[in-house]
C-alpha positions in Angstrom: -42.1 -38.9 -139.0 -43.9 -39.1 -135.8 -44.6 -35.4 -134.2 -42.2 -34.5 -131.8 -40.2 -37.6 -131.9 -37.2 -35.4 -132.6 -38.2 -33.1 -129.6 -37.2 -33.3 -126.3 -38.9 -36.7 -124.8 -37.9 -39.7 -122.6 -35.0 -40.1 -120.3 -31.3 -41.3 -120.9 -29.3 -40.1 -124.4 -27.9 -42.4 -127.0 -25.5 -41.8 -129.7 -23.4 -44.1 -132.3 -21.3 -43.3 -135.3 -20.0 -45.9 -138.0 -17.2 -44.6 -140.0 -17.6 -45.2 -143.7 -14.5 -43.0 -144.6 -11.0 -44.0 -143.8 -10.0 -40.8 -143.7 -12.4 -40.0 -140.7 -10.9 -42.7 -138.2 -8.4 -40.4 -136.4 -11.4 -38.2 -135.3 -14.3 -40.7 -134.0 -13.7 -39.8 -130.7 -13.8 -36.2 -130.9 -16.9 -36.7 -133.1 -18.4 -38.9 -130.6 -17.5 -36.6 -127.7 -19.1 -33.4 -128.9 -22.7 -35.8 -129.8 -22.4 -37.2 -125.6 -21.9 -33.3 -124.7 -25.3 -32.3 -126.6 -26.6 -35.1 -124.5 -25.9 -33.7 -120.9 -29.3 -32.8 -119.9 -30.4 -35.6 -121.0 -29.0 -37.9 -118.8 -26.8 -35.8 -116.0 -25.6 -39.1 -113.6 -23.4 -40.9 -115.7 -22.0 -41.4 -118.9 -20.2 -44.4 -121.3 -18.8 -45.4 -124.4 -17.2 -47.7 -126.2 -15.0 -47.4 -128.6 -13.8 -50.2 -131.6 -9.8 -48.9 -132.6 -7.1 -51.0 -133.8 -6.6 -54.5 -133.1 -3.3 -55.8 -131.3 -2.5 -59.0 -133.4 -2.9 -62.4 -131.3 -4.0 -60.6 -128.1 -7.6 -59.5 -126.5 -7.9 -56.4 -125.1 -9.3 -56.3 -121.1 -10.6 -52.7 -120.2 -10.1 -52.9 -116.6 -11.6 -50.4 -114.3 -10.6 -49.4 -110.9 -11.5 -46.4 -108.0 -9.7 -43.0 -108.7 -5.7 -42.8 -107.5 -5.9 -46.6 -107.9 -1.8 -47.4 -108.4 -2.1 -48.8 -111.9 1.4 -49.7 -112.2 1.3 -52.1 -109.4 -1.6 -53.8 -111.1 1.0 -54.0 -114.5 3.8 -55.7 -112.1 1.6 -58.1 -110.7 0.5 -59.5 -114.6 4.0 -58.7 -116.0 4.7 -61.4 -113.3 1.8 -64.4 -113.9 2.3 -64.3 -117.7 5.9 -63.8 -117.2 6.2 -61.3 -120.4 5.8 -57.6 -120.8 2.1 -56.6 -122.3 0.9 -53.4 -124.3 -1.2 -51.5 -121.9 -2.2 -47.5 -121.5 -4.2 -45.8 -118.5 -6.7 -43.3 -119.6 -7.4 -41.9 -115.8 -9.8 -44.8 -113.7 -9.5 -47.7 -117.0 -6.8 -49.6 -117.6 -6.5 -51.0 -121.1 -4.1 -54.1 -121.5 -3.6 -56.2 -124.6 -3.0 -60.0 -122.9 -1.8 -62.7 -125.7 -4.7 -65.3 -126.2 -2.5 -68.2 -124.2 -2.8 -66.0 -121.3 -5.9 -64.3 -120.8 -7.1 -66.8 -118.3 -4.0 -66.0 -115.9 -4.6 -62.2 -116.1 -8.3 -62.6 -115.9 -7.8 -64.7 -112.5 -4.7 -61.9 -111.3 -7.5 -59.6 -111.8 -10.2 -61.5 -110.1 -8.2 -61.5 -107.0 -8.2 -57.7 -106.5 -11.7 -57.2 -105.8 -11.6 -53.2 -106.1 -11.1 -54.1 -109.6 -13.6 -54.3 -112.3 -13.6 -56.1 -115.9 -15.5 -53.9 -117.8 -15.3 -54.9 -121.3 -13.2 -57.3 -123.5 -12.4 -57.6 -127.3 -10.3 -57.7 -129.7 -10.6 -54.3 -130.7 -13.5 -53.0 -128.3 -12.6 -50.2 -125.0 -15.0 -49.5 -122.5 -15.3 -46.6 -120.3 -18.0 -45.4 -117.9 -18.5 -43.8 -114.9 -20.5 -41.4 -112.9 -20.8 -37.5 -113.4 -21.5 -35.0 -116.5 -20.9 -36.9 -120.2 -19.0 -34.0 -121.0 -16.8 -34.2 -118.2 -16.6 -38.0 -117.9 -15.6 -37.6 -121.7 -12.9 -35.1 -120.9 -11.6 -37.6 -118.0 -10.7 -40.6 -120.6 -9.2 -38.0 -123.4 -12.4 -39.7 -125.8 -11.3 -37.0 -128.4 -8.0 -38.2 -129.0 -9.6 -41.8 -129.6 -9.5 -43.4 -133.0 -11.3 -46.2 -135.1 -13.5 -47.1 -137.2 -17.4 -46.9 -135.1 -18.3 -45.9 -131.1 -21.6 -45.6 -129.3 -21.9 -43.7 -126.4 -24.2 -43.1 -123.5 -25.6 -40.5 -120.9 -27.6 -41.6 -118.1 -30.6 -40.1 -116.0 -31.6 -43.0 -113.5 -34.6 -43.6 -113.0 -34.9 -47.3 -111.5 -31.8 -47.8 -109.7 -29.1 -45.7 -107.8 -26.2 -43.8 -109.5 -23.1 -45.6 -110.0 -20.5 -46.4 -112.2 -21.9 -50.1 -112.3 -25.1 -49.1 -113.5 -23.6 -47.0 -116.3 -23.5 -48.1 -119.8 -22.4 -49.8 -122.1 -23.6 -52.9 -120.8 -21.0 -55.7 -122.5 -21.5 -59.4 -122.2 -19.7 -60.9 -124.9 -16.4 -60.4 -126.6 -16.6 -56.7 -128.5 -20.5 -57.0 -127.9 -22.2 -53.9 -126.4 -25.1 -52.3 -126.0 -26.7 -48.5 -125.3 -30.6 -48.5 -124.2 -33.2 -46.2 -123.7 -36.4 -46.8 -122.0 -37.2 -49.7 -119.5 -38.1 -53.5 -119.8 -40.8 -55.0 -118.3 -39.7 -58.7 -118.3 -36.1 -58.6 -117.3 -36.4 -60.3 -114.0 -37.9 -63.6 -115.7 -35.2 -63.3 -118.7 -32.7 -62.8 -116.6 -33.3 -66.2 -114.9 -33.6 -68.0 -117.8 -30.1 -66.5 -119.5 -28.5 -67.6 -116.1 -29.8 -71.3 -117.1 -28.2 -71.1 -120.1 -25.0 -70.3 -118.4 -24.7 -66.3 -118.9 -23.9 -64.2 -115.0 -24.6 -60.7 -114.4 -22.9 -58.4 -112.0 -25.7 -56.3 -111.4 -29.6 -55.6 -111.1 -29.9 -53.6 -114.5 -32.3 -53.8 -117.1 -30.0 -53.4 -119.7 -27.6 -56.0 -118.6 -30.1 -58.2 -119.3 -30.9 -57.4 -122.7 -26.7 -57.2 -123.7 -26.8 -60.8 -121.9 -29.7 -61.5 -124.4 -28.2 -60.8 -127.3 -24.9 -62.1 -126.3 -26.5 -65.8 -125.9 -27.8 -65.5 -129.2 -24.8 -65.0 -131.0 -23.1 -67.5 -128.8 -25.6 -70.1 -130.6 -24.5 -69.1 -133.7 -27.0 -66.4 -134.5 -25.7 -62.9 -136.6 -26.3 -59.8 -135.0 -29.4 -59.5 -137.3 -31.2 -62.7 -136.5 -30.4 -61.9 -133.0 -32.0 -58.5 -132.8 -35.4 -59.5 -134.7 -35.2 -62.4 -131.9 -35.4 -59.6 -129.2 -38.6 -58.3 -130.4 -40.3 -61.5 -129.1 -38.2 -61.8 -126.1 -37.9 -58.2 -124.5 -41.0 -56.6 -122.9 -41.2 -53.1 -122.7 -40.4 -49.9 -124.2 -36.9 -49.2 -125.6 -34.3 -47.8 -128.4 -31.3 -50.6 -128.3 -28.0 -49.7 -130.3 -25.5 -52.4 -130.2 -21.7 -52.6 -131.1 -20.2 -55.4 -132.4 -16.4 -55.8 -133.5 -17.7 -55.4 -137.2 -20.5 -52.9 -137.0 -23.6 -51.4 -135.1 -27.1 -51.8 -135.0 -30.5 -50.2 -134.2 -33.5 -51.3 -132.6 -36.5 -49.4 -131.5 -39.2 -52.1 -130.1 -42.5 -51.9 -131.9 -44.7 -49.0 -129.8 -41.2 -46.6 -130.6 -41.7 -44.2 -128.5 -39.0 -43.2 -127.3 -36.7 -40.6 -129.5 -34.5 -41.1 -132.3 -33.1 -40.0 -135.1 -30.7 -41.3 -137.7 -28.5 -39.4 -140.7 -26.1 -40.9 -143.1 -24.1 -39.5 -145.8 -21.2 -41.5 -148.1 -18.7 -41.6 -145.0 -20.4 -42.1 -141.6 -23.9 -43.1 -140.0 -25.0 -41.8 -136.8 -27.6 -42.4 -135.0 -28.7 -40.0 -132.0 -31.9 -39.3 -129.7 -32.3 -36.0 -130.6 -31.2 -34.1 -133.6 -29.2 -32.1 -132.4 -26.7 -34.9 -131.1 -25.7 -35.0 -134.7 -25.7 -31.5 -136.2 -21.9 -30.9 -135.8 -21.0 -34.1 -137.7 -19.0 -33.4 -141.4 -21.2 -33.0 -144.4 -24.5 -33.3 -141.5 -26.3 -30.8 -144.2 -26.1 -32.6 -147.0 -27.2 -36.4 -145.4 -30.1 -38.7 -145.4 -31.4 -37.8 -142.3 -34.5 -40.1 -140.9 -36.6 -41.6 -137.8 -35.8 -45.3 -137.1 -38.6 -47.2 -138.0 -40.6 -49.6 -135.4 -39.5 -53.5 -134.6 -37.0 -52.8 -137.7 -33.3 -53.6 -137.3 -31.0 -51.2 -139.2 -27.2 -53.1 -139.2 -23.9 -52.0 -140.5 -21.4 -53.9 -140.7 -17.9 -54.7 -142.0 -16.7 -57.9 -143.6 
C-alpha cells in the first residue's frame, strides 16, 4: 500500500457495491446510501448513482429527468397515447422511470425528444439513473436510494473543479444501454477523443471529461469488445490521471490509470465487493471486519460479473 492513499487526497468521491449474496438485494440501496453520505465532503456540488434492479421482461427502461414540480403525469398521458398501451412507470421526485416494450422505444424516445425541458438520462434493461445538484446525502434522501433494490450500484459525489455545477455535469455518465461510469481525476486528451468518438458515430450532450471516457468505453463494446478488453484498451487511449468504475447490466469494474494517484480502496468478503475512495466509505458494510480489504492496483482491471 502506497502511504496515505487511504487518506484524505484528490477531489470527487466514488463508491460501488456488487452483491454476491441474494439475500443482500433488498438493501443495496441503503448500503449504497450511507457509503455516498461518508462521501459529502468530498465532493459537496452534486451527487449520482445508478442502480441495476429487476428487469421488466420485453421492455427497456428510460430514466427520464425533468426540473422540480415538473407534472409527470402529463408526461405518462402523452406516451400512454403514442404507444397506444399503458406502461410500468414510478417517479422518485425529478426522474421518471418508465418501462417502454422494445417495439416502442423509438415512439417514446421521440415523445420525449419533443419536450425539451426533458432529459434522457440513462437506459437499460435493468439500469436507473439519478443525479443532480446538492449534498449526496440529501440528493440520496430525494430519490428514496435506501428503499432501492438489486443486485450492484455505484454512486458518485461531485466537487467541480473544471466546469460549472449542474445536474448535467453530474455523474454517472451513461452512453450505452446499462453502461455507466463513475470518475475521479481529470483527462488530459478528451477534446481530441472526443472528436474522434463523434466520427465513429457516438454524440455527447455536454463538455465533460467523463462523458468522454463512458462514450469510450461504450464504442468499444459496441465493436464487440467485453468490458475487460475494453478497459485495458483505455489505458492507451485516455490521457491523464483517473480512478474509472464502470457498471454494466452484468457487473462492475475498476480502473485506476497507471501513475494511480488518486485514492482508493477495495474490500470483499463471500457476499459483496465494494470499492470506495476512502476507507471509510465502506466501514458500515455487513461483515466489513472480517473482509479482504486492499488498494487497487495501477493499469489493472478488477471485473465482476454475472453470467
Amino acid at each position: 500500500m502506497k502511504g496515505g492513499e487511504f487518506g484524505h487526497r484528490g477531489m470527487c468521491g466514488i463508491v460501488g457495491l456488487y452483491i454476491k449474496d441474494r439475500e443482500l438485494e433488498p438493501g443495496l440501496g441503503g448500503m449504497l446510501a450511507r457509503m455516498l453520505g461518508t462521501m459529502c465532503d468530498r465532493g459537496p456540488d452534486s451527487a449520482g448513482f445508478a442502480v441495476y434492479g429487476t428487469e421488466a421482461p420485453g421492455c427497456i427502461k428510460l430514466t427520464i429527468r425533468a426540473q422540480a414540480g415538473y407534472d409527470f403525469a402529463q408526461l405518462i398521458h402523452r406516451l400512454h397515447s403514442a404507444t397506444d398501451r399503458s406502461l410500468s412507470h414510478s417517479v422518485r421526485n425529478t426522474h421518471l422511470i418508465v418501462a417502454v416494450p422494445l417495439a416502442y422505444e423509438a415512439a417514446v424516445r421521440l415523445e420525449v425528444a419533443k419536450t425539451p425541458e426533458l432529459t434522457l438520462v440513462g437506459t437499460g434493461r435493468r439500469m436507473e439513473v439519478f443525479k443532480e445538484v446538492g449534498r449526496p446525502d440529501q440528493v440520496a434522501l430525494r430519490f428514496n436510494l435506501d428503499t432501492m433494490a438489486g443486485t450492484h450500484a455505484i454512486g458518485h459525489t461531485r466537487m467541480a473543479t473544471e466546469s460549472a455545477v449542474t445536474t448535467e455535469g453530474a455523474h454517472p455518465f451513461t452512453t450505452g444501454a446499462d453502461q455507466c461510469l463513475v470518475h475521479n481525476g481529470s483527462l488530459s486528451n478528451h477534446n481530441a477523443v472526443r472528436r474522434e468518438l463523434i466520427r465513429h458515430g457516438l454524440s455527447f450532450r455536454t463538455e465533460n471529461d467523463t462523458e468522454v471516457a463512458a462514450g469510450y468505453l461504450s464504442w468499444k463494446i459496441r465493436d464487440g469488445c467485453s468490458l475487460d478488453e475494453a478497459l485495458n484498451s483505455s489505458l492507451g487511449a485516455l490521457d491523464g490521471f483517473y480512478t474509472f468504475v464502470v457498471g454494466t447490466e452484468s457487473g462492475f469494474g475498476v480502473l485506476r490509470d497507471p501513475i494511480a494517484c488518486k485514492p482508493a480502496v477495495m474490500a470483499e468478503t463471500d457476499r459483496w465487493v465494494a470499492f470506495g475512495t476512502e476507507y471509510r466509505a465502506l466501514v458500515d458494510l455487513p461483515g466489513i471486519d472480517g473482509a479482504t480489504v486492499w488498494e487497487p492496483e495501477p493499469a489493472k482491471v478488477y471485473l465482476w460479473e454475472r453470467h
